[in-house]
C-alpha positions, 0 to 999 in steps of 0.5 A, a space after each residue: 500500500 503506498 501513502 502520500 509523501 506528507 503521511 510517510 514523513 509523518 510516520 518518519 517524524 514519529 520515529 525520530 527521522 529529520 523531517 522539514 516543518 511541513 502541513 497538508 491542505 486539501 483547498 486553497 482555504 486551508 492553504 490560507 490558513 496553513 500560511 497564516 498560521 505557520 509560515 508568516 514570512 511565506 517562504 515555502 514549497 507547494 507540492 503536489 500529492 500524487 502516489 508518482 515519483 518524478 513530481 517535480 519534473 511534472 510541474 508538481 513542485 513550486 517554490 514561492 517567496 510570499 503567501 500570495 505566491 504560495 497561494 497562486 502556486 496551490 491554485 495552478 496545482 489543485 485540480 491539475 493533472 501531473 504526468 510523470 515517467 510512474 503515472 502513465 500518459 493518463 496522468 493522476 489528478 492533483 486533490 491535496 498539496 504539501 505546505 513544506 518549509 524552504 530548506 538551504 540544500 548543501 548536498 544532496 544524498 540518496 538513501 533507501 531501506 528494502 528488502 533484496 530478494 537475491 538474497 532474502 535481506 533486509 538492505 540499505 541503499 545509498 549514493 552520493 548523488 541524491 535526487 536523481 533516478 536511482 535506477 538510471 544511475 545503477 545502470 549508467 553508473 552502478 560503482 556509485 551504488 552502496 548496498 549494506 545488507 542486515 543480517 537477521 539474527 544480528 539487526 541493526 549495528 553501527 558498522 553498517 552505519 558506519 560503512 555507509 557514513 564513510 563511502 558518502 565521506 562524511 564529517 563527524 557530525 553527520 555520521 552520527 546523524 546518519 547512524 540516528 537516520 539508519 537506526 530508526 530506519 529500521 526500527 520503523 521498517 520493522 514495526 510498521 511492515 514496510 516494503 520500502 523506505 526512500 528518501 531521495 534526497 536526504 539532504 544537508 541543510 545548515 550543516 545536519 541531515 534532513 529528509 527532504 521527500 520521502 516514499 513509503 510503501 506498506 505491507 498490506 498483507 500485514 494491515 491486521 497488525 496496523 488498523 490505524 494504518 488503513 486509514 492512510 490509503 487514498 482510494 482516489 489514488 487507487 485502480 477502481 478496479 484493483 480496489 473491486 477485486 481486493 474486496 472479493 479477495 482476490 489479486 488483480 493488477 493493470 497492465 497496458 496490454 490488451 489480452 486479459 487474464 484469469 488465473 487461480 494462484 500467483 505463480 500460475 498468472 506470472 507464467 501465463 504473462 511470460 508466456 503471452 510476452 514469449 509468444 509476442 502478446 501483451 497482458 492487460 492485466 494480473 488476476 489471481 482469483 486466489 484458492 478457493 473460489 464460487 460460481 459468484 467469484 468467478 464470475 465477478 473474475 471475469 467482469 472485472 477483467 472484462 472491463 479493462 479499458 484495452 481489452 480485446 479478449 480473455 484467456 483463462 488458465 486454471 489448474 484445480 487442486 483446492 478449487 472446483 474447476 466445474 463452479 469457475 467454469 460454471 460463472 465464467 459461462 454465466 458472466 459471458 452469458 449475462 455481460 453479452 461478452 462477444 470477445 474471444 474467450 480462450 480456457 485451459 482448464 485441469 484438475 479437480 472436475 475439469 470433465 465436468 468443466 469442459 462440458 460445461 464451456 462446450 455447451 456455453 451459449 457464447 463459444 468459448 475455444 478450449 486449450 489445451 495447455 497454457 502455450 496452446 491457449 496463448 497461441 490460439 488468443 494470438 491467432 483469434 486476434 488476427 482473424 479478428 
């Protein structure tokens, strides 16, 4: 689950983290008042919060001097849609801003904390050279990247802070800082299930340490631990049809393709995606309809997978052990049937019940082509796709 940057720094604040005084507003009434109260001399920044990287580049990020300019920089942003290199050409429309106050950067440094599944730690990463794409520097320039992994039945140590501290040379002062920065880091990490914890940039400002923006992302397979927490999700930054599917328990996430997909457990929908990119397609969507599953579910499967904007027809890959392959089949055929789906449909079903769910799509009203296997099933979308 990500949050907004005002809420990570929020969360950061709490545990000790450096952060710049800052407010968030949701109209230009509050803005007003935030510089009233707060900021009489006006000198702050107006960011926009949006769930994107790359803000500032967008037009998402305003200096202003004064309350007037500040205001007139919340107008040009409220309302406004910023598209950045995360967002997509759709972009994400701008309904709250972050009042922060202006820093004098000195240097700017970029720190992270996650977890590296190469290896199944927890790990920091730094670079001298903050505020730019990480990314792009560990391809062009990745003898720049400090990677510092936690060992688990250790936590924690100042030696790793240590290390870092003295690859981005340091002075005394701001080693400390950081060693406080990297303790906490972790400490919040831990407590509060983060998958991430960016800071891009940690800056020196007036000689110490502060983040300057922040990036948090939750666990939100771990919210039965942190209630107070789900009160932080934003829905209006969230995919309708993602949020749909997560209410009926199920995994479902958008791509930019236009074959969708219907699969029973992770692992399954990650191999039918590679294998419509293997084979030259492109997937509209991730769906896990999770273990268990009823004609109801299924059926709200299909419809949700059918509603995406670039679909151009379904392939359903299901493998039955837990799941009773006859009640998927039986509400795929139902949704077809009462959605009037007159897209191509292709299903590879085995397992549990698979001889009564084959009869049940040959006998569907609205043709559905049976597959084999997952390649057959790919191939046979492909070619459907082209005749069409």
């Amino acid at each position: 689950m990500n949050i907004h940057e005002y809420q990570a720094k929020q969360m950061m604040d709490r545990y000790g983290i450096p952060v710049p005084e800052g407010y968030p507003a949701d109209n230009i009434e509050e803005v007003e008042q935030i510089m009233d109260l707060h900021f009489p001399d006006g000198k702050i920044v107006v960011k926009a919060q949006i769930h994107s990287g790359g803000r500032g580049k967008a037009g998402g990020v305003i200096l202003a001097n004064t309350k007037e300019e500040a205001i007139e920089a919340a107008r040009k942003l409220f309302g406004k849609t910023l598209v950045t290199k995360q967002t997509g050409p759709q972009g994400k429309l701008v309904r709250k801003v972050y009042i922060e106050k202006q820093s004098q950067i000195e240097r700017e440094i970029y720190l992270s904390l996650l977890i590296d599944t190469n290896v199944g730690r927890h790990t920091f990463v730094a670079c001298g050279e903050g505020g730019t794409s990480i990314e792009e520097l560990a391809e062009t320039a990745p003898e720049k990247i400090i990677k510092e992994t936690i060992d688990p039945s250790v936590g924690f140590c100042k030696d790793t802070a240590t290390n870092i501290a003295e690859r981005l040379e340091l002075n005394d002062t701001n080693s400390a800082e950081l060693t406080d920065i990297l303790s906490h880091m972790y400490e919040m990490f831990i407590q509060e299930d983060c998958t991430l914890i960016e800071i891009n940039p940690l800056a020196i400002c007036n000689g110490h340490l502060m983040a300057l923006d922040a990036k948090v992302t939750l666990d939100s397979d771990a919210m039965f631990r942190h209630k107070e927490n789900l009160e932080l999700q934003d829905l209006n930054e969230e995919d309708p049809l993602e949020l749909e599917a997560s209410a009926f328990g199920m995994n479902y996430v958008s791509l930019s393709g236009n074959i969708g997909c219907i699969c029973n457990g992770a692992g399954l929908g990650m191999s039918s995606m590679d294998t419509i990119y293997h084979y030259g397609g492109k997937p509209a969507n991730f769906m896990d309809t999770g273990g268990t599953i009823t004609v109801d579910k299924a059926y709200k499967a299909f419809e949700i997978v059918s509603r995406g904007e670039n679909v151009k027809g379904i392939i359903v890959n299901i493998f039955g052990g837990i799941a009773r392959t006859d009640l998927i089949a039986e509400g795929i055929v139902k949704a077809m049937d009462e959605l009037n789906y007159e897209k191509p449909v292709v299903v590879r079903i085995e397992g549990n019940r698979a001889e009564t769910a084959h009869e049940t799509l040959k006998n569907a009203r609205i043709p559905v082509i049976l597959a084999e296997n997952c390649s057959d099933a790919v191939k046979k979308m492909l070619k459907k796709l082209e005749e069409d």
